[in-house]
C-alpha positions in Angstrom: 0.0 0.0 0.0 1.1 3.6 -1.2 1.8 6.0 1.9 -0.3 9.0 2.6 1.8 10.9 2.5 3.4 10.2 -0.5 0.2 10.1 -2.6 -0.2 14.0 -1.7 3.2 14.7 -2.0 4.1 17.5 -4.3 7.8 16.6 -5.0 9.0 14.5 -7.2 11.8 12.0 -6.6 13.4 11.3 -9.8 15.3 8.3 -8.2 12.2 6.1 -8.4 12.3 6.0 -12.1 14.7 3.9 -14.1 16.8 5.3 -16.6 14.5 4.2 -19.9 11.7 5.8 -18.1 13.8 9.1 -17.3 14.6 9.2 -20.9 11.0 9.0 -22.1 10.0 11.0 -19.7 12.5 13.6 -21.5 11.0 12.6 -24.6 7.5 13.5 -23.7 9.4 16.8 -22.0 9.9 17.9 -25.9 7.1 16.9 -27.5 5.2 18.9 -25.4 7.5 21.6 -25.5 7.6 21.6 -29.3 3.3 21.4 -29.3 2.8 24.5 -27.0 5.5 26.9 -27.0 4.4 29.8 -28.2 7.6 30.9 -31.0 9.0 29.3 -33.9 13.0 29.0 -34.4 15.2 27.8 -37.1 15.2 24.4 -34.5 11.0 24.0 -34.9 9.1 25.0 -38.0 5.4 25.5 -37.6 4.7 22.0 -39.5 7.1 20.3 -36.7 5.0 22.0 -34.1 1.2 20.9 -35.8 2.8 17.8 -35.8 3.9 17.1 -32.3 1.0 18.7 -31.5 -1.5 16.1 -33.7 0.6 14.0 -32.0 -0.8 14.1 -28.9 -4.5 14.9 -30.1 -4.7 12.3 -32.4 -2.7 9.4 -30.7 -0.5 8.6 -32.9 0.1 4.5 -33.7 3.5 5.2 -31.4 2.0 7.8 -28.7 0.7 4.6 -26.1 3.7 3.1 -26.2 6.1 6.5 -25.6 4.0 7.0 -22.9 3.4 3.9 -20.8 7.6 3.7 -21.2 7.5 6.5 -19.2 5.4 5.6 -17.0 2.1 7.7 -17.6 -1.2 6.3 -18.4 -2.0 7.5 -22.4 -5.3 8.5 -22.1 -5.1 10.9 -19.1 -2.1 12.5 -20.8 -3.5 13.2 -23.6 -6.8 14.5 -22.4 -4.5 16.8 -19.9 -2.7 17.8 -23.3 -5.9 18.8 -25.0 -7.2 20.6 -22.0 -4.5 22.6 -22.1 -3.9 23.4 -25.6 -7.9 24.6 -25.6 -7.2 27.2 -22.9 -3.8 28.2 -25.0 -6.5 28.7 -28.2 -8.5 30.4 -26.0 -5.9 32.8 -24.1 -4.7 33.4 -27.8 -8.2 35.1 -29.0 -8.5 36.7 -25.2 -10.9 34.8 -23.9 -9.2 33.3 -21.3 -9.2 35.1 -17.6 -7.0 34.3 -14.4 -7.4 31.4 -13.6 -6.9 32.4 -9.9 -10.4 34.6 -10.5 -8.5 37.7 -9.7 -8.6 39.2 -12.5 -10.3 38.4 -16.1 -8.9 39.8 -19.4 -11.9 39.7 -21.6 
């Protein structure tokens, strides 16, 4: 049985995961980084950012796989993934307020 404590804990310790896991876990790290930053560079075109994006939204035949290697379940990622990139569409046409309700930018 987990802990208490350790199912509410809000660090992270890295040396639970093995070093395939780590490395998909970096994996993941960029593809999400390439979906939802918010500039292109001469690194990441805007096709290579659709893409990884689609990636994630669409599942792609490899997405299950990347993920359960590191140790995530795929379809809570991926829903997470899609919540979020709907409230980056959304911040991007100003509809989105604070999400701490302080303030809204409307």
């Amino acid at each position: 049985m987990i802990p208490l404590k350790d199912i509410f804990s809000t660090t992270v310790d890295v040396r639970k995961f093995t070093p395939e896991q780590k490395l998909w876990r970096a994996v993941l790290a960029q593809a999400l980084y390439d979906a939802l930053s918010h500039f292109e560079n001469k690194f990441t075109t805007k096709e290579e950012k659709e893409e990884a994006e689609q990636w994630f939204v669409n599942g792609a035949s490899d997405f299950n796989s990347v993920v359960e290697y590191a140790g995530f379940e795929p379809s809570y990622l991926r829903n997470k993934f899609k919540s979020v990139l709907n409230l980056k569409k959304l911040k991007k046409l100003g509809v989105v307020w604070n999400h701490g309700g302080f303030r809204k930018t409307i």
